[in-house]
N, C-alpha and C positions, 0 to 999 in steps of 0.2 A: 329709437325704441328697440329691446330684447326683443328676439322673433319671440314665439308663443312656445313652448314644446310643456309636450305630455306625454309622460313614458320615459322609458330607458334609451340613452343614448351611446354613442365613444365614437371618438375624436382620433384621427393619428397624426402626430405631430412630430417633426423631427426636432431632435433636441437642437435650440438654438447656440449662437457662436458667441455671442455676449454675456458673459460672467460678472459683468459687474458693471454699474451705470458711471459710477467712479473708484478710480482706486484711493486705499487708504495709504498706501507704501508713500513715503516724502524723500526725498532726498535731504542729508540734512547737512549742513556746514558749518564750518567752525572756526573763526578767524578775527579778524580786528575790520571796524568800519568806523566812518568819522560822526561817531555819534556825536560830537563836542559841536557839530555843526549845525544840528535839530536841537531845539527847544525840548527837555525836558528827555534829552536824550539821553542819561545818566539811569534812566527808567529800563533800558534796551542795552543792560550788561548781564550776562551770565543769563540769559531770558530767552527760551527759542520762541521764534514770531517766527510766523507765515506771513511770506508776502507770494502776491500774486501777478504782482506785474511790476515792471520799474518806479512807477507813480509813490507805489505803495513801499517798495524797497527804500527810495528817495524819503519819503516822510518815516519813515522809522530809523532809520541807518543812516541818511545822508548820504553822496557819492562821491568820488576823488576820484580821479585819474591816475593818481599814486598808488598802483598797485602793490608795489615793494611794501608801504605800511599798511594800508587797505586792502589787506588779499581779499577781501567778503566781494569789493565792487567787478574783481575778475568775473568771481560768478553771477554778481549784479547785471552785466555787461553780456555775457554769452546764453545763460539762458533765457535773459527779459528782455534785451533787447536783441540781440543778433539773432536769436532763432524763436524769441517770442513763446518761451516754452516755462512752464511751470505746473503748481506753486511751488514754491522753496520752503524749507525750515531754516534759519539763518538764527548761530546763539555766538554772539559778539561777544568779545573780554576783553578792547579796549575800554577803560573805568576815566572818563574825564577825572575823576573824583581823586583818583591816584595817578594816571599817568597824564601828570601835567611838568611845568619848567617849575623850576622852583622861584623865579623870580615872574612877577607880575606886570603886565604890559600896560601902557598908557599913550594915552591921544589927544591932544585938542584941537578942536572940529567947529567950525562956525556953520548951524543952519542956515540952508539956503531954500528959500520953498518949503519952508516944514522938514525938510530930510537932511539925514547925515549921510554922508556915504565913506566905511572904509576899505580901501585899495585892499589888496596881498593878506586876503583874511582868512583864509583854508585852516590855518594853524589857532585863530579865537576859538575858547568856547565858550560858545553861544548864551550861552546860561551865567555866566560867571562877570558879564558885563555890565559896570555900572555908568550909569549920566548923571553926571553934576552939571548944576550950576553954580560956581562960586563952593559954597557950602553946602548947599541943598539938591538932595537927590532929588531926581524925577524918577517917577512910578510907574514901572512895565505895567503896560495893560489899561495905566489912566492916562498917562501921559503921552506913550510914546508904546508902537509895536516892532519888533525888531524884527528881520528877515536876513539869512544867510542865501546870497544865488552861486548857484553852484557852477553854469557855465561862466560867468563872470568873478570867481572866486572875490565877492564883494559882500559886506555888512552892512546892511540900509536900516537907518533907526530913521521911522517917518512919527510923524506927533498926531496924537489920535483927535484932538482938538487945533484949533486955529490959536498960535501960539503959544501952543503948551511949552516947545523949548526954549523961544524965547527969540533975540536974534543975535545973542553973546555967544562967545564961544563957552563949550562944554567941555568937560576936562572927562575924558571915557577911559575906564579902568577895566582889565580885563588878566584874565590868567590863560595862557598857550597849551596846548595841547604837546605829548612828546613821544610820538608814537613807537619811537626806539623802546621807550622804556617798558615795554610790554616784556614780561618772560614766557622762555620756556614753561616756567612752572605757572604762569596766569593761563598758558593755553589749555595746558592737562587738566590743572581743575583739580579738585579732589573732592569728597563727596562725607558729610558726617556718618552716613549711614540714616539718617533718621528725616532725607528729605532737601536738606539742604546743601544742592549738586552746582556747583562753577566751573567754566572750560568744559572740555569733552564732556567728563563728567554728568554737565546738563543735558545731556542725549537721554538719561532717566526722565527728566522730566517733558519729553516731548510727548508722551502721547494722552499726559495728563491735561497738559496746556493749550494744544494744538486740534486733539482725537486723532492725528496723524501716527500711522504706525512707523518707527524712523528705521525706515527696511535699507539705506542706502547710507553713507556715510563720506565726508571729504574734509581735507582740510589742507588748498593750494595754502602752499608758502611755508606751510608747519610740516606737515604728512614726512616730509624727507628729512626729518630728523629723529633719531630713531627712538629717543624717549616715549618723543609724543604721538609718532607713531605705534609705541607698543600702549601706550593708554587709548591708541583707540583700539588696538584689538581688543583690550581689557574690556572695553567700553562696547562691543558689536556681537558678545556673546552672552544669549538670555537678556536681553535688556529691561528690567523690569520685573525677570524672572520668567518672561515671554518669548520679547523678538529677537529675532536672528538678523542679524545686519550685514550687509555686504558693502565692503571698501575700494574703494578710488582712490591710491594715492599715488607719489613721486617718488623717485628716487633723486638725491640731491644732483648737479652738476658739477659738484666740487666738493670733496672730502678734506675738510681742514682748508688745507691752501693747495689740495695738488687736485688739478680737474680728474674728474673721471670720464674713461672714456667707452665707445661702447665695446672694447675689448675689455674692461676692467668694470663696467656695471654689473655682470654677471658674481662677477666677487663679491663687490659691493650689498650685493641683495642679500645672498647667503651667507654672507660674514654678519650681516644687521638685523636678521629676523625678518626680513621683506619677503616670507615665501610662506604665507599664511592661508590656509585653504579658500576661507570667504576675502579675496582680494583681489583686486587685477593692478599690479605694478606699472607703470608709465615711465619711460626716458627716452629721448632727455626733452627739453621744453619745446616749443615752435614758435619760430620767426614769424609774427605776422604779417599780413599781406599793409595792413596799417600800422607797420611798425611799433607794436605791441609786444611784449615777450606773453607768452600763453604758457601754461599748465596743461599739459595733454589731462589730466587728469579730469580738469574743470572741459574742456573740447569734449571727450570723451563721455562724459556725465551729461553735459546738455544734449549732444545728439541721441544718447541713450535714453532720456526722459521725453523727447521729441515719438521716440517709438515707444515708450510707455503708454505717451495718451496716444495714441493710431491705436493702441492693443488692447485698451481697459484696464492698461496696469499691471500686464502679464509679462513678465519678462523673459521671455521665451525668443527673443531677437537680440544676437548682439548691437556693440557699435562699432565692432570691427568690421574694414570694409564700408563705412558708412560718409558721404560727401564730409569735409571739413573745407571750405571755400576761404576759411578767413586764414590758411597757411599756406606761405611762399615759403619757407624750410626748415629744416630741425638746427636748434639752438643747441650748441652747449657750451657758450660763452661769446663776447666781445672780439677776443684773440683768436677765435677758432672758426675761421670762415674759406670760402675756395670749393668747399667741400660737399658734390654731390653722391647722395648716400640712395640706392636702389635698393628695390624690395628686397632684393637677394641677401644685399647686406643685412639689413634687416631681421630678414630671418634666421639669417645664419647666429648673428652675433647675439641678439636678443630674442625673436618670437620665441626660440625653439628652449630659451634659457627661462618661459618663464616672465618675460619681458614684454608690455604692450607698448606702441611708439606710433609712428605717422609714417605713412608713404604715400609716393607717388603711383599709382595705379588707376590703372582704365581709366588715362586719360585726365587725375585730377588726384588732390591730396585726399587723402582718408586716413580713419583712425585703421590702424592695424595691428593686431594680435588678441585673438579673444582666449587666452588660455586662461587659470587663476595659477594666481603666485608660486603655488607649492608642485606647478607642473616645472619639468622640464624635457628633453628628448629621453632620457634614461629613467624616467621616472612617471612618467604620464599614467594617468587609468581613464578607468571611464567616464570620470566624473570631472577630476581636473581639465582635461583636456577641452571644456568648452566654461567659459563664466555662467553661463545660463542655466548650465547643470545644477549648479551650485542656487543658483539664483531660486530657479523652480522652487524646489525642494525647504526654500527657506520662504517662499512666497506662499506655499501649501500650508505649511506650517503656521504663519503668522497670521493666513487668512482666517483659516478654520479656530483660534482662539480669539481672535479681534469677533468672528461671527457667532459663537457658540457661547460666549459667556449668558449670557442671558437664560441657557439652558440649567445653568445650575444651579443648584439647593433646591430644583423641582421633581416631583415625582417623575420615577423612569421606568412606565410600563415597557412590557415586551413589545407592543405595538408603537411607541415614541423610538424603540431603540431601532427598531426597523423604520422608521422615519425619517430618524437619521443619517442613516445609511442609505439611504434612497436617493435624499437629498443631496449629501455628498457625493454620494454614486452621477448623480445628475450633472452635477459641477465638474468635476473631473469628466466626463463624458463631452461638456463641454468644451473642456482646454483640448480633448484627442480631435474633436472634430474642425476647431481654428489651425492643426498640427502641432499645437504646445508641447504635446507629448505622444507618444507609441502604444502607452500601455497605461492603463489606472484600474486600479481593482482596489476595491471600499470594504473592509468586512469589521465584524467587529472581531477584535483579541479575545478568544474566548480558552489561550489553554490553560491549565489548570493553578497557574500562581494570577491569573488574569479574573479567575471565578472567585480566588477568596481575595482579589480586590475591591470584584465586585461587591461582593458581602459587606463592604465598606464601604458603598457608595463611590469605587471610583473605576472609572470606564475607561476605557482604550479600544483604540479606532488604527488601524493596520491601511495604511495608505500606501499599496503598490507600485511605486509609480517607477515609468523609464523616460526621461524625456528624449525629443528627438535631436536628434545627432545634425551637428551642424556639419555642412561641407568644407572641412579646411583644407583643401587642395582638388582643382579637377585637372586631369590631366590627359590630353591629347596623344594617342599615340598613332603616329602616322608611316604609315608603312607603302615604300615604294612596290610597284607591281606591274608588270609588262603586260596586264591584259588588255590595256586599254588599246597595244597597238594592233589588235585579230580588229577589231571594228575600226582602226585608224585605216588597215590597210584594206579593210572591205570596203570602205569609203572609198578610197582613191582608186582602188581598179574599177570603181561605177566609172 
């Protein structure tokens, strides 16, 4: 029960560290999954779906081990299962519907116990499989239910009744999956203008679909090709006419047919448009410790969302410097091995360019280099110079209209407008006392093209903000000094 109170009271309360119970910012991806493998998977093309954990990634997408045609299950795989970290936005554009073989596959299967079982089935889809008897189909759902297992890459058609298939053999008809046949142009997508958004592109519709605001953006296996990685810059600025996006991607391992290397990624980047304010660039891939090839990009992106939820969502922490366990060393091809590469390398040839990569430091691998793209040593300021920076300022942004809609087409006394500003004031006071930032000051735009906007109903809000400065280097300076022997020798003449 309330105590009792009668009279005038106050409270002093320090403003609390917690901004938010959850974040709306998603992480969002964009690549090919073996939907040909889930029932009714043809549902789960061009469509961003949240998943929250493996379970739920598995029933919408299906998984494969074949990351080369399946880039979606790289990110399946490190942040649902290896670090248990989420949710994800995932908007798939392989189309069983079009990338299939042009010739149709066939089986005949004698039930054994009511079940069929077929071997080497990763490449069926799912959907597209017919059971005969002789002449006469059998009827998914009365007859018979079909199941794809994913660790056993097996098709199990069991009979939903005693009998139902019979105990003849069945003639099973089926069309394959061709996951080559995906293009560049299926990943980009393009967009009518009036709603209807495929590939990248569909990053419009995530926050209609989802409520997710798509504040992050990735696409391992695509990202390193410079088309589609300029449709997604296209694609990460205003989205909606709102959010501001920040990018994850790669740079390729190999330009045509000649490797690149990290003497030659530095070109690479700024010959291809890879030096984009809202960005943090990755080369070259990592060896994993389970012989996997990995996307620092997708590594990167999961330990970053790992420190999203520790934070509420605030991205005010890089993932540089941050444990990556599942790397034993930087890849940049088959033929290119022997080859130990030290942070110094590291920095010299890529951080300082611009470049974020993997090293071995304090003791274990970590992501390392938190700069955004469009920094380099001759070119740095204040803002480049940490991803976070970038990050803040775009997380301020998307917060305060994802939060504030609701405020509009309602009356705006003088007393709501300082309400406002209170509240906001509140929240940033917030983010300075977790250390997000140094400085936040809330006012309203009040100069004089700002007043005869107002006359028109439209407001402006002046968010001050500095974030705080990351430590990119400490350095020890140790200086020798002969004092030490005036007590060494007072000691010995005792």
């Amino acid at each position: 029960m309330a105590d009792y109170k009668h009279g005038a009271y106050g409270v002093i309360q320090a403003v609390g560290s917690r901004v938010a119970d959850e974040s709306q910012g998603a992480i969002v991806y964009v690549g090919t999954a073996p939907v040909h493998n889930v029932e009714g998977g043809a549902n789960n093309v061009n469509k961003p779906i949240v998943v929250n954990n493996i379970a739920e990634a598995r029933k919408y997408f299906g998984y494969s081990d074949e990351w080369d045609k399946y880039t979606l299950c790289e990110a399946m795989h490190v942040h649902l299962e290896n670090k248990g970290v989420g949710p994800l936005v995932f908007i798939n554009v392989l189309n069983p519907a079009t990338h299939k073989a042009s010739e149709a596959g066939n089986v005949s299967k004698t039930p054994e116990n009511g079940r069929v079982t077929i071997p080497a089935a990763q490449d069926i889809i799912l959907d597209s499989v017919v059971v005969k008897s002789g002449n006469t189909a059998k009827i998914k759902g009365t007859d018979y239910a079909i199941a794809y297992n994913v660790e056993k890459k097996t098709i199990t058609i069991s009979e939903l009744t005693a009998g139902a298939l019979g105990t003849s053999a069945l003639t099973i008809t089926y069309n394959t999956i061709d996951a080559s046949a995906v293009t560049t142009a299926d990943v980009i997508g393009a967009s009518d203008g009036l709603g209807l958004n495929t590939g990248i592109f569909a990053i419009k519709n995530v926050y209609q679909l989802t409520g997710y605001i798509p504040a992050y953006l990735a696409a391992p296996g695509f990202s390193s090709v410079p088309a589609v990685h300029a449709a997604m810059y296209q694609n990460s600025v205003k989205v909606n006419g709102h959010w501001d996006v920040y990018m994850f991607v790669d740079l390729p391992i190999v330009n045509g047919e000649t490797p690149l290397t990290l003497d030659t990624a530095k070109t690479y980047k700024n010959g291809n448009g890879y030096t984009k304010e809202n960005e943090t660039v990755f080369f070259p891939l990592a060896q994993g410790t389970d012989g996997k090839i990995y996307h620092l990009s997708v590594l990167a992106a999961a330990n970053f969302q790992e420190l999203l939820l520790a934070q509420d969502g605030i991205p005010y922490k890089t993932a540089s410097n941050t444990d990556c366990s599942l790397i034993e060393n930087l890849y940049l091809g088959a033929s290119n091995t022997g080859r130990v590469y030290d942070d110094s390398i590291i920095n010299e040839k890529l951080n300082k360019n611009g470049i974020a990569s993997a090293a071995y430091v304090g003791g274990r691998w970590a992501i390392w280099g938190c700069h955004s793209a469009d920094y380099d040593q001759d070119n740095g300021d204040q803002i480049n110079v940490a991803e976070t920076n970038r990050m803040m300022l775009y997380y301020i942004s998307n917060d305060f209209q994802h939060r504030r809609t609701p405020d509009v087409d309602k009356p705006m006394t003088a007393n709501d407008l300082q309400t406002i500003i209170a509240e906001e004031q509140t929240r940033v006071d917030a983010l300075l006392n977790i250390g997000a930032l140094t400085r936040g000051v809330v006012t309203l735009n009040a100069d004089a093209q700002a007043k005869s906007d107002i006359m028109n109903g439209d407001y402006s809000f002046l968010f001050d903000i500095t974030t705080t400065p990351l430590a990119k280097s400490l350095t020890a300076i140790v200086n020798w000094t002969d004092e030490g022997f005036v007590t060494y020798f007072e000691s010995v003449g005792d």
